[in-house]
N, C-alpha and C positions, 0 to 999 in steps of 0.2 A: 457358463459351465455346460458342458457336451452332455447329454442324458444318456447314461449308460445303466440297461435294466437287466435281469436274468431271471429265466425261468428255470428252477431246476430239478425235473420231476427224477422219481427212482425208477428202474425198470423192473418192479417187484409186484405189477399189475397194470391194467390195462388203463388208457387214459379215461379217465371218470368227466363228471360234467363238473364239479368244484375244482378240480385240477383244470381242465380245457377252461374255465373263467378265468385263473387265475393267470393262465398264460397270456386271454387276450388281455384281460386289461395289463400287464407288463408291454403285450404289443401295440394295442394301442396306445398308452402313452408315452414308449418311444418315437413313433412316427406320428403323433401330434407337435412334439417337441423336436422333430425331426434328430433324433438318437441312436442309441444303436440296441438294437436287442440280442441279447446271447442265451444259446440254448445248450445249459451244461449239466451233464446225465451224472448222480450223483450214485453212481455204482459198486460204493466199496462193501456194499452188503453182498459178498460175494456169493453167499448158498441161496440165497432168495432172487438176486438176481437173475433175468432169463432175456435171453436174445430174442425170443418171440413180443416178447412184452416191450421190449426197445423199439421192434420194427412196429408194435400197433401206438407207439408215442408218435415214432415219426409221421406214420401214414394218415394218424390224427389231426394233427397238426397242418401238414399239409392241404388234406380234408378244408380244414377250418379257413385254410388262407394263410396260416401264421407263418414265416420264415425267417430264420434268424440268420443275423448279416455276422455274427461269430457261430462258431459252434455247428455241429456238436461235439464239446471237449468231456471227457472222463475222468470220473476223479481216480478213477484204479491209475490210469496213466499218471497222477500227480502224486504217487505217494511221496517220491522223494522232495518234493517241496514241503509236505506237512512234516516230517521229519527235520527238514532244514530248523524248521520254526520250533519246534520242541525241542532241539538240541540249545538253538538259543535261549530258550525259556528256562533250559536246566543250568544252561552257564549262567543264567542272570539270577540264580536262586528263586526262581519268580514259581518251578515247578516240581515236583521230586517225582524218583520212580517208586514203586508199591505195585510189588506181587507183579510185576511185570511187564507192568501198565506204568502213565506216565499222568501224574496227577496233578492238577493245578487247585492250591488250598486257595479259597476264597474267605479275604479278611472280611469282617461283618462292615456295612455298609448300605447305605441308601443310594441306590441306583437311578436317574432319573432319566427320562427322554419324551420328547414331544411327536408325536407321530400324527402324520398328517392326516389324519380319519378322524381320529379316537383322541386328539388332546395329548395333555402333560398325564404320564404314565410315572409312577414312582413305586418298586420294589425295594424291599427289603432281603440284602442277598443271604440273610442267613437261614435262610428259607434253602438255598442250596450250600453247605461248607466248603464242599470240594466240585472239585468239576475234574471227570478224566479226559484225556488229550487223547491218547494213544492208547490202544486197551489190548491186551496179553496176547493178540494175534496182531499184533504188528502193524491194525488200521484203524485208520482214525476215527474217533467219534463226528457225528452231525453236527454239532457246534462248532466244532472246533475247525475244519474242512471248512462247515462253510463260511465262517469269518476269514480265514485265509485266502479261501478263493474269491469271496467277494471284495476283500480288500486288493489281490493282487492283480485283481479282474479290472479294478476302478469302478466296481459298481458306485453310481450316486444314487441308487431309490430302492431299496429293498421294499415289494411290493408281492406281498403274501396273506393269506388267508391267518386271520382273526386268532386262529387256536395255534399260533405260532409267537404270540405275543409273551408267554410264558419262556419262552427260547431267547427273547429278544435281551432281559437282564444280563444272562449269560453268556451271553457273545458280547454285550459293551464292555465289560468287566476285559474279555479276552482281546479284544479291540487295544482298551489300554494298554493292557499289558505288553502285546507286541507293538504297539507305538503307533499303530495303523491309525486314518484319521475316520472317521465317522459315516456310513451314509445316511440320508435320510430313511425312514421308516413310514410304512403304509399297509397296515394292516386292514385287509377288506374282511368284510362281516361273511361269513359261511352263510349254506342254501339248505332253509330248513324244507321238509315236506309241508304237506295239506297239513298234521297236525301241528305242526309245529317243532318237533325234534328237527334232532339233527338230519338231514337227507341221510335214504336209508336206500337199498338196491329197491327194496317192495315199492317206493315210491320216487321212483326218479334217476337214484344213483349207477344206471347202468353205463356201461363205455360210451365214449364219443359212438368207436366202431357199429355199435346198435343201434344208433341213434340213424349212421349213416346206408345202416344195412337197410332199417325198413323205410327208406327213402325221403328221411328229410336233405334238402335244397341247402347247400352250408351258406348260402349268406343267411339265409332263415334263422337258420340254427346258429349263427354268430350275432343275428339280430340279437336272438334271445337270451343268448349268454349276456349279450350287452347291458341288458334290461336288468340283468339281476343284480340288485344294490347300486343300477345305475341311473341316471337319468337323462335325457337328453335335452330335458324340459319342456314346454306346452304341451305337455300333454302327450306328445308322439310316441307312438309305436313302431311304423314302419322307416329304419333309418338304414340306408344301404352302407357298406362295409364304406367306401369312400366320405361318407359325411359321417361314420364313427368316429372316423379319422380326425376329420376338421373338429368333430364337436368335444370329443374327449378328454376330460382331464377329473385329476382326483377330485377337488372341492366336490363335484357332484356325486361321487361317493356315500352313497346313505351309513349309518353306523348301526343299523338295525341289521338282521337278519331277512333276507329276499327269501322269499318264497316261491319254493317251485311248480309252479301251472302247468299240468300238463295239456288241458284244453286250450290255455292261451298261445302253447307251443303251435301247436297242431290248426287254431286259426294264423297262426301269422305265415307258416309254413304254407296253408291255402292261398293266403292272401298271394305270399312270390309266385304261390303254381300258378294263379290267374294270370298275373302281369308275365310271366317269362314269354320267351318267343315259342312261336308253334315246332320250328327249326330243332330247336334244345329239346322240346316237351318230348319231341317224336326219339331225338336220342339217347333220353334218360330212358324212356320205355323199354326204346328196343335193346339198351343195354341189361335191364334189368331181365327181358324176358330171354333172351339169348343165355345169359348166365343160368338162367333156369333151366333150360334147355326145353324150351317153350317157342322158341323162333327162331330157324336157319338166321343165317348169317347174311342169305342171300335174300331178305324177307322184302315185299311188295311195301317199299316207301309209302306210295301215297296213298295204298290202306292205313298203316299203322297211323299215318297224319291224321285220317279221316276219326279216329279212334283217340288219339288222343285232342283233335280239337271240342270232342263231344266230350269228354271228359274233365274239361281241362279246369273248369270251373264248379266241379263235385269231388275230386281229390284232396284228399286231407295230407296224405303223403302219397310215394309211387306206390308203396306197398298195396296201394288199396284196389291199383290198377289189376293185382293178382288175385287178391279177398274179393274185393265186390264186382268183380267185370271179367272172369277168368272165363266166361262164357263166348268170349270175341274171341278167345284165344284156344282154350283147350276143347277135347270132343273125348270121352261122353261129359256131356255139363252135368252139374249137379243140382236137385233140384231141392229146394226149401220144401220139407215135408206139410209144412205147416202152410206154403203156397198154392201145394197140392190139394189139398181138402177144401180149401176155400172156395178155388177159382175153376180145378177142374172135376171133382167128383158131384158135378152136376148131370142134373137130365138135359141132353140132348148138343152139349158141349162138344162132347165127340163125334155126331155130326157136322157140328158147326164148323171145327178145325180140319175136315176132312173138307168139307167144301173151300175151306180159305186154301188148302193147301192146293187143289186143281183150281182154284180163281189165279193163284200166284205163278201155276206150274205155264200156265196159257199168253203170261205179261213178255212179250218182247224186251222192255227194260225194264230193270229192276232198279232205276233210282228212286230217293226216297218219297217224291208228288207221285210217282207211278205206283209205288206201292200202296201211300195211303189211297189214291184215288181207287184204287182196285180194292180194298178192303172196304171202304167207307159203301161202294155201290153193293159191295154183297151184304150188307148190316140192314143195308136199306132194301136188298130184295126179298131177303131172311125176317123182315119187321123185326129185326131186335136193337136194344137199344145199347149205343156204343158200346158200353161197360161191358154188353153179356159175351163179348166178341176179343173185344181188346184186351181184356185182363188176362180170359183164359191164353190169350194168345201170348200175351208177355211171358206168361210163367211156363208157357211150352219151348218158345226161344230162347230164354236166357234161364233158366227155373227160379226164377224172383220174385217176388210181387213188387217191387219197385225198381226203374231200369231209368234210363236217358230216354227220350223222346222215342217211342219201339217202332216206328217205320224210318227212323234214320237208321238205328240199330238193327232193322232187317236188313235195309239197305246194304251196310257194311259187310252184317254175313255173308250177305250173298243167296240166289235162288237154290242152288241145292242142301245149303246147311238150314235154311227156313225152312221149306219145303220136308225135309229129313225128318227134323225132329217134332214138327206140326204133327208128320206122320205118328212119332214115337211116340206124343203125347196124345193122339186120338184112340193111339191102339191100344196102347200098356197103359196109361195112368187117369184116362176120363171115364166119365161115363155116356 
C-alpha cells in the first residue's frame, strides 16, 4: 500500500505551532514510508476565510521545509463533487432535505474503530441523531467534505490532532454510507502549556510566522515540533530534519499530552546557532539587519563575520543579535541605567576613560592583542586594578555591564566609535 497523508489546515488564521506539528508529523511519515503528502486548504468557510492567512500557511510551511508533492487543492473549488455525493445519498434514501439543508439521520449504533495511538475507540452514535451534509447556504459541512475528500483523495492515514477524535464516529458512519472504504486513523495527543491546559497564545500558541520573525533556525524549530509527543529514543534531542526522516513513525507516538518548553526551544535553537557555518551565521544577520534598516545592503562582509563569529556561541535566537548586541550596529547606543551607577558614577572614572581614550587615540593598529595590550599597560601605570578600568570601560562601549570578550568588541568597533563614546562616557555620564 502507497501511503497517502493530508494536511488540511483552514485559512481562517495564521499557522499556529499544534497546526505546524501536525503537518510535520503527516510529512514525516510520508517520506519515512516514502508516500505522498497532500496539502488541501479547506476553504468553504467563505466570510472567515482570508487570502492573507492562506499566504502565512504557505510561507509557513515552507519555512519549516514541508512540501507537498499534491496540493494545494480547495475545497470552494470542489463543491460540485460534494453535491454529486448528496444527490446520491438523497436517491438512496440514505439522506433528506430539512429547511434547506441536506440531512443525514443517523440510526442509533455502536461505532467502533482502532486508531493507531490511542487503541480500540467505541462511540455510541446516538450521542449525534442527525448529521447535516449540506447546510441552507449551499456548503458543505466539515464532516462531510472531509470524508469525501479523503476518500476520493485515497488518503490511507488520517493523521490529526487528538480533539478531532469526537469527529472521527461521524465520518465512519458517513464512510459507510457512501460505500467508501476506510482509512486508518492517528490521532496525536495536543501541546498543553507549563500549566498544563490546553496551549494558550500567553504560553506558546503564537504563529509559526513569530516564531520565524524573532529568529528561530527552522531545522531547530522542526527539531522541536518533532519532540513534541515524539520520540526518537536514547535519549536524543538534537535530530536533524534528515534522520527525522529515517527515524519517524507513529508507534513512537506518545498518548499523553506534550508539553510546551519554551527554555528547551530556545536551548536547542542555541545548540543549531553554534553548529551552523560562519558563511549562513553572517547571512542570517545581515538579512535580519538590513530588513531593519540597520545595514546598507552594500555592508563590510568580514566585519559582520567578525561579529557574528563572537557571537555565535551566546545567541539564543537572531533576535538577540538586535536586544543584546545592537551596540555593534546602532549609534547613539543605549546605555543600561542600572550599568551607569554601578560602573561609572565613581570618583575618578572619568579621568580614567579620558586617558584610555588618548592611550587608544595614539595605537597605529587597532586589532584586538593591540588593544588589550595598550589598555592593560595604562591600568598598570594608573596602579588600578583591572576591574576599576574594564568594567567602566565596557559600559561606556556598549552601555552593558555584560558584553563578549570587550577588546575583541573594541576591535570590531573600530578607533573612532571607541574612542567617541569613551569620550561621551567621560563627559556626560561619570564622575
Amino acid at each position: 500500500m502507497t501511503v497517502r497523508v493530508r494536511f488540511a489546515p483552514s485559512p481562517t488564521g495564521a499557522l499556529h505551532v499544534g497546526s505546524a506539528r501536525t503537518a510535520l508529523f503527516n510529512w514525516l511519515f510520508a517520506k519515512h514510508h516514502k508516500g505522498t503528502f497532500i496539502l488541501r486548504i479547506e476553504d468553504t468557510d467563505q466570510k472567515r476565510s482570508d487570502p492573507a492567512y492562506l499566504k502565512d500557511i504557505l510561507e509557513s510551511l515552507s519555512y519549516l521545509g514541508i512540501h507537498s508533492d499534491e496540493g494545494p487543492c480547495f475545497q470552494s473549488q470542489r463543491l460540485e463533487l460534494y453535491h454529486r455525493y448528496t444527490t446520491q445519498l438523497l436517491e438512496e434514501g440514505k439522506a433528506i432535505k430539512q429547511e434547506g439543508a441536506v440531512v443525514f439521520p443517523v440510526r442509533p449504533q455502536q461505532v467502533s474503530f482502532t486508531d493507531l495511538i490511542h487503541g480500540a475507540i467505541t462511540v455510541d452514535t446516538s450521542l449525534f441523531e442527525q448529521l447535516v451534509l449540506i447546510k441552507s447556504d449551499g456548503l458543505p459541512t466539515y464532516n462531510f467534505a472531509c470524508v469525501v475528500d479523503d476518500a476520493t483523495m485515497h488518503i490511507t492515514h488520517v493523521i490529526r490532532g487528538d480533539d478531532h477524535i469526537a469527529n472521527t464516529p461521524k465520518q465512519l458512519v458517513l464512510y459507510q454510507a457512501l460505500g467508501f472504504s476506510l482509512p486508518q486513523f492517528a490521532h496525536i495527543p495536543l501541546i498543553v502549556g507549563a500549566d498544563r491546559a490546553r496551549l494558550s497564545k500567553r504560553l506558546g500558541a503564537t504563529s509559526v510566522a513569530d516564531y520565524r520573525a524573532v529568529g528561530y533556525l527552522p531545522e531547530a524549530f522542526v527539531n522541536y515540533l518533532a519532540l513534541l509527543g515524539w520520540s526518537p529514543g536514547g535519549n536524543r534531542e538534537l535530530v536533524s530534519p534528515e534522520e527525522l526522516v529515517e527515524l519517524f513513525d507513529l508507534p513512537r507516538v506518545r498518548k499523553t499530552a506534550a508539553q510546551f518548553d519554551q527554555q528547551k526551544l530556545d536551548w536547542l535553537n542555541a545548540q543549531y546557532l553554534k553548529r551552523v557555518s560562519l558563511d549562513r551565521l553572517t547571512d542570517l544577520c545581515a538579512e535580519r539587519l538590513i530588513a531593519k534598516g540597520w545595514l546598507s545592503k552594500d555592508y563590510d562582509r568580514a566585519w559582520l563575520s567578525r561579529i557574528a563569529r563572537l557571537l555565535q556561541d551566546r545567541l539564543k535566537t537572531l533576535q538577540d543579535l538586535e536586544e543584546e548586541h545592537s551596540y555593534f550596529i546602532v549609534e547613539p547606543i543605549t546605555y543600561q541605567q542600572e550599568a551607569v551607577e554601578q560602573f561609572l558614577r565613581r570618583n575618578e572614572v572619568s579621568e580614567n576613560l579620558q586617558a584610555l581614550k588618548e592611550t587608544l587615540l595614539r595605537l597605529a593598529s587597532f586589532e584586538t592583542e593591540e588593544v588589550e595590550r595598550a589598555t592593560r599597560s595604562l591600568i598598570a601605570q594608573r596602579g588600578l586594578a583591572p576591574k576599576e578600568l574594564i568594567h567602566p570601560a565596557r559600559v561606556a562601549v556598549t552601555g552593558r555591564s555584560v558584553s563578549p570578550p570587550l577588546f575583541e568588541v573594541m576591535s570590531i568597533l573600530g578607533k573612532a566609535k571607541v574612542t567617541s563614546r569613551l569620550e561621551h562616557a567621560a563627559t556626560h555620564l561619570a564622575k
